[in-house]
C-alpha positions in Angstrom: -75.2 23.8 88.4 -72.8 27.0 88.4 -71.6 28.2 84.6 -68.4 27.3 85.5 -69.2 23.7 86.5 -71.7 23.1 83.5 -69.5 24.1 80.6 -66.3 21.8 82.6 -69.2 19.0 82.8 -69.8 19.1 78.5 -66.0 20.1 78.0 -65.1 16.8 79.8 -67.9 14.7 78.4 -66.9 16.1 74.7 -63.6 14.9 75.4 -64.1 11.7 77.0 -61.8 12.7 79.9 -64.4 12.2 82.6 -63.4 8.7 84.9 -66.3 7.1 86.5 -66.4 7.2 90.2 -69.9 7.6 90.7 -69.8 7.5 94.5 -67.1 9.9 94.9 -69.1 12.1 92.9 -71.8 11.7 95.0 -69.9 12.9 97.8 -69.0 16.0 96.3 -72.5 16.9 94.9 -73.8 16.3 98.6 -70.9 18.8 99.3 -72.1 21.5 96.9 -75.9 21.3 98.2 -75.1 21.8 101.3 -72.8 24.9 100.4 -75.7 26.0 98.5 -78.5 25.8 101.1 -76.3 28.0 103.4 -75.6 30.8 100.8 -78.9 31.3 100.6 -79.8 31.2 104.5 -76.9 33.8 105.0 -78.6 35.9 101.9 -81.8 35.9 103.8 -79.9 36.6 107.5 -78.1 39.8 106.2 -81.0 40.8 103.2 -82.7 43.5 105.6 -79.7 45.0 106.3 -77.3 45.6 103.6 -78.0 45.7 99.9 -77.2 43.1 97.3 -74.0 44.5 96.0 -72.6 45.4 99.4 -72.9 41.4 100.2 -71.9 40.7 96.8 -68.9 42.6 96.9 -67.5 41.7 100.9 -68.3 38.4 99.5 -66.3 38.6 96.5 -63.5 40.4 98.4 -63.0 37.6 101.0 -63.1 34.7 98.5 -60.3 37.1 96.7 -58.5 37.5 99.9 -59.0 33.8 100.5 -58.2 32.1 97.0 -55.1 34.6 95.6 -52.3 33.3 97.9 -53.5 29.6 97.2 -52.7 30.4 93.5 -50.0 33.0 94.0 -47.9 29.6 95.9 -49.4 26.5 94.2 -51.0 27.6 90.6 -49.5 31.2 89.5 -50.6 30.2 85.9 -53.5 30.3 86.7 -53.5 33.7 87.2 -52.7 34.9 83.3 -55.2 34.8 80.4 -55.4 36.5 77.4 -58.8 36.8 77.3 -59.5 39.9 79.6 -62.0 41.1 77.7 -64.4 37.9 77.9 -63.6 37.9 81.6 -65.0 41.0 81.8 -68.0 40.2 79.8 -68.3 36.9 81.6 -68.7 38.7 85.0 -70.4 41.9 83.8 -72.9 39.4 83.0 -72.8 36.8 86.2 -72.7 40.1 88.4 -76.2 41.4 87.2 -77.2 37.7 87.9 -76.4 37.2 91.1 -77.7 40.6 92.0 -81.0 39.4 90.9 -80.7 36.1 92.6 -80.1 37.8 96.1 -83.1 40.6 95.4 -85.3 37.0 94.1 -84.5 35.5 97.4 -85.5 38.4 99.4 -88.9 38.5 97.3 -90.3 34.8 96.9 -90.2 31.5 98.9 -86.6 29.2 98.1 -88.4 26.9 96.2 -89.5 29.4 93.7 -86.8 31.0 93.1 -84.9 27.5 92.6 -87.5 26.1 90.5 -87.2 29.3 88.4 -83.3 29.1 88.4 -83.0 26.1 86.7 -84.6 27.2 83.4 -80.9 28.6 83.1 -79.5 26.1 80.7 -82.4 26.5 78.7 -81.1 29.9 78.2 -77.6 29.1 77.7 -78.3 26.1 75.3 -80.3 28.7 73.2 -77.6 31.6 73.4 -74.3 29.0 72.5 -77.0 27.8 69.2 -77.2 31.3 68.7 -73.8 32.6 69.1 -71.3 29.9 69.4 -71.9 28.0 66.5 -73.7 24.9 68.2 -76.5 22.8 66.8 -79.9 22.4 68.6 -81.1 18.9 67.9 -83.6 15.8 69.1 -82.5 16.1 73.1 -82.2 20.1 73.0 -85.2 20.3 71.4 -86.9 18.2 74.0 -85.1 20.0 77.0 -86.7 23.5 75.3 -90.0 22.2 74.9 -90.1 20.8 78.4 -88.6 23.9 80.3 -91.5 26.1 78.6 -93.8 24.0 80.1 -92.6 23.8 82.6 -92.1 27.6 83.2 -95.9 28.1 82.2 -96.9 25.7 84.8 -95.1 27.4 87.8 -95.9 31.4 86.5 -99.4 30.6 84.8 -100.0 33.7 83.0 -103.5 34.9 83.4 -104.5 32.6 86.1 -102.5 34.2 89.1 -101.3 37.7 89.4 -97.7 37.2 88.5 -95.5 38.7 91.3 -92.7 40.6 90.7 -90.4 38.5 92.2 -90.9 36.3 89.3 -89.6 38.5 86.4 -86.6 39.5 88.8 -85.5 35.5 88.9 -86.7 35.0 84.9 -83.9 37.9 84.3 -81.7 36.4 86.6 -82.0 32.9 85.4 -81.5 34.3 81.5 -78.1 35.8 82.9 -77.3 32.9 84.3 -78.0 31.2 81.5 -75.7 34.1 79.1 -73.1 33.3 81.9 -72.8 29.6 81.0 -72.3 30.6 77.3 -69.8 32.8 77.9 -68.2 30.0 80.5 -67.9 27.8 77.7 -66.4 29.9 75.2 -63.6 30.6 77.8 -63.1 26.8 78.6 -61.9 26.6 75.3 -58.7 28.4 76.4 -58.6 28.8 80.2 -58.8 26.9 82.9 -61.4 27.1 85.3 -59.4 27.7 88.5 -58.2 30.7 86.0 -62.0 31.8 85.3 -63.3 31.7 89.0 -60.1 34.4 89.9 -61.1 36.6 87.7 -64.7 36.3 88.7 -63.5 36.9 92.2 -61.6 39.6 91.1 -63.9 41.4 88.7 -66.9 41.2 91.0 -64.9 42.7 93.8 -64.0 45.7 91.6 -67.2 45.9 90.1 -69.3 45.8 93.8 -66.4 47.8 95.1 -67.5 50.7 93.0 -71.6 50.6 92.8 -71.0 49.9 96.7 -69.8 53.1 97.5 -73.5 54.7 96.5 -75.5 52.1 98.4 -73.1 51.2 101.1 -74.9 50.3 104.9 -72.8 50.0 108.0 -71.8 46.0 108.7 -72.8 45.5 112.1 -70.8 42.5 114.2 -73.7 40.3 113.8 -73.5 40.6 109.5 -69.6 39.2 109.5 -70.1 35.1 110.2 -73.1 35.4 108.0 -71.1 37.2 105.5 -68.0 35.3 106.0 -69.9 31.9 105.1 -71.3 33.4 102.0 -67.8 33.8 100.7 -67.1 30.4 102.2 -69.7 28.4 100.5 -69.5 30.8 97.2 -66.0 28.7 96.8 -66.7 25.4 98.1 -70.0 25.4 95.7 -67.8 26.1 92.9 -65.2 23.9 93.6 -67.6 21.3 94.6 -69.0 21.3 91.5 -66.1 21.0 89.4 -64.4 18.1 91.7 -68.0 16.0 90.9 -68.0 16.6 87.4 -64.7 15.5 87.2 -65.5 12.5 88.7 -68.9 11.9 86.8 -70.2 12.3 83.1 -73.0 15.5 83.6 -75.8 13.2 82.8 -75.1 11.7 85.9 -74.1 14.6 88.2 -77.1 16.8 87.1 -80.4 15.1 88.5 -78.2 15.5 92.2 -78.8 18.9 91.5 -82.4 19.2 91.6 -82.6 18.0 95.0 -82.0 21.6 96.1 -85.5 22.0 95.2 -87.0 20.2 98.2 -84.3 20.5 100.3 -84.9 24.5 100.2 -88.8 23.6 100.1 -87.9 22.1 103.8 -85.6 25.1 104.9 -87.9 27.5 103.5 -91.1 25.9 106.0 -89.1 25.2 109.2 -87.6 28.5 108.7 -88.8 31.1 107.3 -93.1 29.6 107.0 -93.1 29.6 103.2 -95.9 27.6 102.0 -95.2 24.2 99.9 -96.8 24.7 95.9 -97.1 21.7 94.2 -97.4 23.6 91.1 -93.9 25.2 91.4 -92.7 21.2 91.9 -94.8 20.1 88.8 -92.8 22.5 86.6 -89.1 21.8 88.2 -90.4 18.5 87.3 -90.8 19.0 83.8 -87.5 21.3 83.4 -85.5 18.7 85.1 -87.0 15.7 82.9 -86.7 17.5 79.5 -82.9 18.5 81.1 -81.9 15.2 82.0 -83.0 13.6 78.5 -80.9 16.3 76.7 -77.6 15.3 78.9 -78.4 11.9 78.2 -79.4 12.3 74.7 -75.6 14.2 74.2 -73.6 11.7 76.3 -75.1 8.6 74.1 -74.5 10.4 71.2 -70.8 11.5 72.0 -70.4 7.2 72.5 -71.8 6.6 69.5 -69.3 9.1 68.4 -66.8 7.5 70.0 -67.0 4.4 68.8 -67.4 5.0 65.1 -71.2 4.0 65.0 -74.1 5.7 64.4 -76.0 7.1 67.6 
């Protein structure tokens, strides 16, 4: 799940503003899988060719180009904050990520670099205990111990040479995981349509500048690739948001994990990668000690709710 989607998933389920339509949510989720497995076959069709930031920033650029005159006309609020400098922080932050995730891609089969990926909340859970003044208790506990093991089980130190791929997408999943933090802190005063502008915005900037020292000519062919990068970079996000709107996050999040084999299947078909068991056993365990700490939170917020102990 995107930083932006996870911290509207706990901001609705703290708030108890999240109506139940599970199969509408469904739809949605279906929606933002499917935007996901084609951003990372057009990261793979254009990764020979043109360096991360060049992709990150036409990408960036043409959701911009795309998104500003929808707000401009129907949502010019959206468009003020005053909170520039956590924006800035925000995306400083997400940009590194995403560089990461692209240079993962281009370095290990798609169901390592997913399985990796989702140690993210781990990371964010940790960082918003550290930082934002959150408690860790039975469930985060659980989801921490879990994702560790789960994370030895896929890299096993000392029993397989650890490629380098691996640290790239453990970076890349912490900043991710800094990302959602960050996310959350904004949430508290912005709205989301108001946080993914300024990530559009700030990453177009930011890969407009480090571009101009790596830039590579974009040949005809590059375009539709690129053009449905930016495409499914903002139906993924909106996606996202639309299903946790419609679900509580402990429901939403298992539909998540499904990338994992559904990029295990793209990855064979396509590109030969080989299926590891062991890379499933420890998604496995991350998305088991994930899913008891969303449910944990959500019985607990009932509980909460309705004046009884949880």
């Amino acid at each position: 799940m995107t930083a932006t989607a996870q911290a509207t998933a706990q901001q609705s389920d703290a708030t108890g503003a999240v109506a139940a339509k599970p199969i509408v949510a469904v739809a949605w989720m279906v929606g933002a899988l499917l935007s996901f497995t084609v951003m990372s076959i057009s990261v793979r069709a254009v990764s020979d060719d043109l360096h991360p930031v060049e992709m990150l920033f036409v990408r960036s650029a043409l959701g911009l180009a795309f998104i500003f005159p929808l707000l401009w006309f129907k949502a010019r609020d959206c468009l003020v904050t005053r909170h520039k400098a956590r924006h800035l922080l925000r995306n400083g932050i997400h940009f590194c990520g995403q560089v990461l995730w692209i240079l993962g891609i281009t370095l290990l089969p798609l169901a390592t670099v997913t399985s990796i990926e989702f140690t993210s909340p781990l990371w964010g859970m940790s960082l918003a205990c550290l930082f934002l003044g959150e408690r860790m208790n039975r469930g985060r506990w659980v989801a921490l111990a879990l994702g560790l093991a789960g994370l030895l089980v896929m890299v096993r130190p000392g029993l397989v040479p650890i490629d380098r791929g691996v640290f790239i997408m453990l970076a890349c999943a912490f900043c991710f995981g800094a990302t959602t933090a960050v996310t959350k802190w904004l949430t508290r005063s912005d709205r989301p349509l108001t946080i993914i502008f300024y990530m559009l915005l700030l990453q177009t900037l930011f890969g407009g500048v480090i571009s101009v020292f790596v830039w590579q000519p974009v040949q005809l062919v590059h375009w539709p690739w690129l053009g449905m990068l930016a495409l499914t970079g903002l139906t993924a996000h909106y996606c996202l948001t639309r299903a946790v709107a419609a679900a509580e996050a402990s429901f939403i999040m298992p539909f998540e994990y499904i990338k994992l084999p559904l990029l295990a299947v793209i990855g064979f078909l396509l590109y030969a990668e080989p299926f590891e068991p062991m890379i499933v056993l420890g998604a496995f365990l991350i998305f088991l000690g994930n899913s008891y700490s969303l449910r944990f939170e959500s019985r607990r917020r009932r509980a909460a709710a309705k004046g009884v102990a949880p």
